[in-house]
C-alpha positions as CSV (number, residue, x, y, z in Angstrom):
1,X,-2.0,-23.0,-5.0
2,X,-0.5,-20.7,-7.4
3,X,3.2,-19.0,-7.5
4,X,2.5,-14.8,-8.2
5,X,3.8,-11.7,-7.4
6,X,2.3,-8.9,-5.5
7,X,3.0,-5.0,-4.3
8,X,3.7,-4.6,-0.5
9,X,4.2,-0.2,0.0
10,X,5.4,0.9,3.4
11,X,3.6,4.5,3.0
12,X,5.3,7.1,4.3
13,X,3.7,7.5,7.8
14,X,4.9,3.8,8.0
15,X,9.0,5.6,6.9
16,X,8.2,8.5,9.1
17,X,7.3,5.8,11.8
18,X,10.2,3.9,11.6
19,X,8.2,1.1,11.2
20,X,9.6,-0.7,8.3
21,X,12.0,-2.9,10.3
22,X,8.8,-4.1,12.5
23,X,6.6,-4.9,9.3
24,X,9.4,-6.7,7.2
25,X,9.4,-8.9,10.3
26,X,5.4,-8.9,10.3
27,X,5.6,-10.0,6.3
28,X,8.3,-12.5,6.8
29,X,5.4,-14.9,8.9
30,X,4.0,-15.2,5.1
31,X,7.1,-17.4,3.6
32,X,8.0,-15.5,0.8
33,X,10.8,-13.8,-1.0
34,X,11.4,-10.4,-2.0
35,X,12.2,-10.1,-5.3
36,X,12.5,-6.9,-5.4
37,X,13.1,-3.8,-3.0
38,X,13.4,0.3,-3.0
39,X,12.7,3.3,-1.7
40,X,10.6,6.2,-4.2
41,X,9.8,9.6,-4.3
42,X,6.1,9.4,-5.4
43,X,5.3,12.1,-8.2
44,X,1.9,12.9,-8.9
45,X,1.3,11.4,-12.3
46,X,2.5,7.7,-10.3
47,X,0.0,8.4,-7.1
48,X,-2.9,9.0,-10.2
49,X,-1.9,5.7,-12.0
50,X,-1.5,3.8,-8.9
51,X,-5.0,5.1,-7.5
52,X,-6.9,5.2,-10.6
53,X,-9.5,3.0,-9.8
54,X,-10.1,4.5,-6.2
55,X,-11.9,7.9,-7.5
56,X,-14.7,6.7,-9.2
57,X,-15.6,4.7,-6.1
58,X,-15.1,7.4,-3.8
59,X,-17.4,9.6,-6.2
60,X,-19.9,6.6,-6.2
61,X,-19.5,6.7,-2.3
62,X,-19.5,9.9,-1.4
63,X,-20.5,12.2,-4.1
64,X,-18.3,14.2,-6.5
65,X,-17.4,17.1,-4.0
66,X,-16.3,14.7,-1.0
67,X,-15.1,11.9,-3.2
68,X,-12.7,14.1,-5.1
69,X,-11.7,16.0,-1.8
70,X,-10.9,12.3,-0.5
71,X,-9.1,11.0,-3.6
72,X,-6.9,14.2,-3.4
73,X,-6.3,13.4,0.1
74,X,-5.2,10.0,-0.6
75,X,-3.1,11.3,-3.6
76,X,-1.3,13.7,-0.9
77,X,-0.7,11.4,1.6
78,X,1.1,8.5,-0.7
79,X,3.3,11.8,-1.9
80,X,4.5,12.8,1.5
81,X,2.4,16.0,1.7
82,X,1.6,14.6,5.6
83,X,4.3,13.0,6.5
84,X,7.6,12.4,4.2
85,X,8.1,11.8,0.4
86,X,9.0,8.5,0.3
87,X,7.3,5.1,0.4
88,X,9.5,1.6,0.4
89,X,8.4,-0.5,-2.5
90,X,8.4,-4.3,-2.3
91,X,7.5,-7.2,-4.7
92,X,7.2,-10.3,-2.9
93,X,7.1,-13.8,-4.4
94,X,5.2,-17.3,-3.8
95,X,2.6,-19.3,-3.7
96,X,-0.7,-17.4,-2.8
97,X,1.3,-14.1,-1.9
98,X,-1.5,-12.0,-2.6
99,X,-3.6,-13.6,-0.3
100,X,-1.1,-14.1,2.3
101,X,0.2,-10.5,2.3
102,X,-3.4,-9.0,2.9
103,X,-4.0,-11.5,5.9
104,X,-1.0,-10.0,7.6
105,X,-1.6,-6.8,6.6
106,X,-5.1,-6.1,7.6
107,X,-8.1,-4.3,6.7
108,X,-7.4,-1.0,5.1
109,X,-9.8,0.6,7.3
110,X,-7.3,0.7,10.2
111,X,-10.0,1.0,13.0
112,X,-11.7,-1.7,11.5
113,X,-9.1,-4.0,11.1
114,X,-7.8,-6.8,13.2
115,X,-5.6,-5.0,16.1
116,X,-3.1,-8.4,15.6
117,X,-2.6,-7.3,12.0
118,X,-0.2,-4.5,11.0
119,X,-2.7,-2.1,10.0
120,X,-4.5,-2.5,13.4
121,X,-1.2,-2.2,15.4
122,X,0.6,1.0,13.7
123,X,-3.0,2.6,11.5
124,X,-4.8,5.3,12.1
125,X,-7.6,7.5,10.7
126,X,-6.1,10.9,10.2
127,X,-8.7,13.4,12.1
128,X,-8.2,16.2,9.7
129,X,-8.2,14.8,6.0
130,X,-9.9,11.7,6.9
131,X,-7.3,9.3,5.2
132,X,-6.7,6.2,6.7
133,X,-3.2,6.5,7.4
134,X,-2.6,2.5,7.5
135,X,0.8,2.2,7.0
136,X,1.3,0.0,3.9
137,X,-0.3,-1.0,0.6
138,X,-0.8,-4.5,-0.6
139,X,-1.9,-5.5,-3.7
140,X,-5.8,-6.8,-3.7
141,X,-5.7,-9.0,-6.4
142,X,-3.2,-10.8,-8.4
143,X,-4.4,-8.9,-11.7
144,X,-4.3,-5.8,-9.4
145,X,-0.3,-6.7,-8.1
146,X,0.6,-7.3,-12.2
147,X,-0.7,-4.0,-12.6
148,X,1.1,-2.0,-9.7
149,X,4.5,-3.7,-10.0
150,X,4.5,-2.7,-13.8
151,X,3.7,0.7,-12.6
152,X,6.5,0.7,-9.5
153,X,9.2,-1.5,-11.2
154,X,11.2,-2.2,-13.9
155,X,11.5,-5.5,-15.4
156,X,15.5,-5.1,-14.2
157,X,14.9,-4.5,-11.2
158,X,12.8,-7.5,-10.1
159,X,15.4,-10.7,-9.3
160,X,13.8,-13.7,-10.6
């Protein structure tokens, strides 16, 4: 078992919620430490960059009308458009954290995931824009997490 990092985001129908109390408790059943914690405004160019590898697959998916429809969907919700414009960023530290994060949080579908796991308790699939509206982000893979806490964080601002 391996020590990493990975990218927990309460998304902001999780903030407008008031859920972030409820799924900091959730995460704390996985045993690791936050190493680093804050709440952003989410600009454009950082929804694009954190999402770049979603569009192509919704395109795949869906075609280029209803994929790009869906990706600008997805870029508007992690903004705020639906909800409000911030999202609580969260690196979390230890040994298979990647791993143990996602097992908490669910399946990103939130209708699809386990109603024991914090997607399936507080998600939702928006009836208007599609989105799934499920309440936080985790990392997928470890060279996935590298990539999104470089993009959310500065090297200052993580507590090793």
């Amino acid at each position: 078992m391996a020590e990493e990092k990975t990218l927990v985001l309460i998304k902001p129908d999780g903030i407008v919620k008031d859920l972030a109390g409820n799924i900091l408790t959730e995460l704390s059943e996985a045993k690791l430490k936050i190493v680093a914690a804050k709440i952003v405004n989410v600009k454009r160019e950082l929804a694009e960059k954190h999402y770049s590898d979603l569009k192509n697959s919704l395109i795949k998916k869906f075609g280029e009308e209803k994929g790009n429809a869906i990706f600008e969907s997805t870029l508007e919700y992690i903004q705020g458009k639906f909800h409000t414009d911030r999202v609580f960023a969260l690196v979390y530290k230890g040994e298979d954290a990647v791993k143990k994060i996602r097992e908490l949080a669910g399946e990103t579908n939130p209708e699809r995931a386990n109603p024991l796991s914090i997607r399936g308790k507080y998600g939702r699939i928006h009836s208007e824009t599609k989105v799934f509206e499920n309440v936080i982000h985790c990392s997928d893979s470890v060279e996935n997490a590298n990539r999104e806490i470089e993009l959310w964080f500065n090297k200052s601002e993580i507590a090793e």
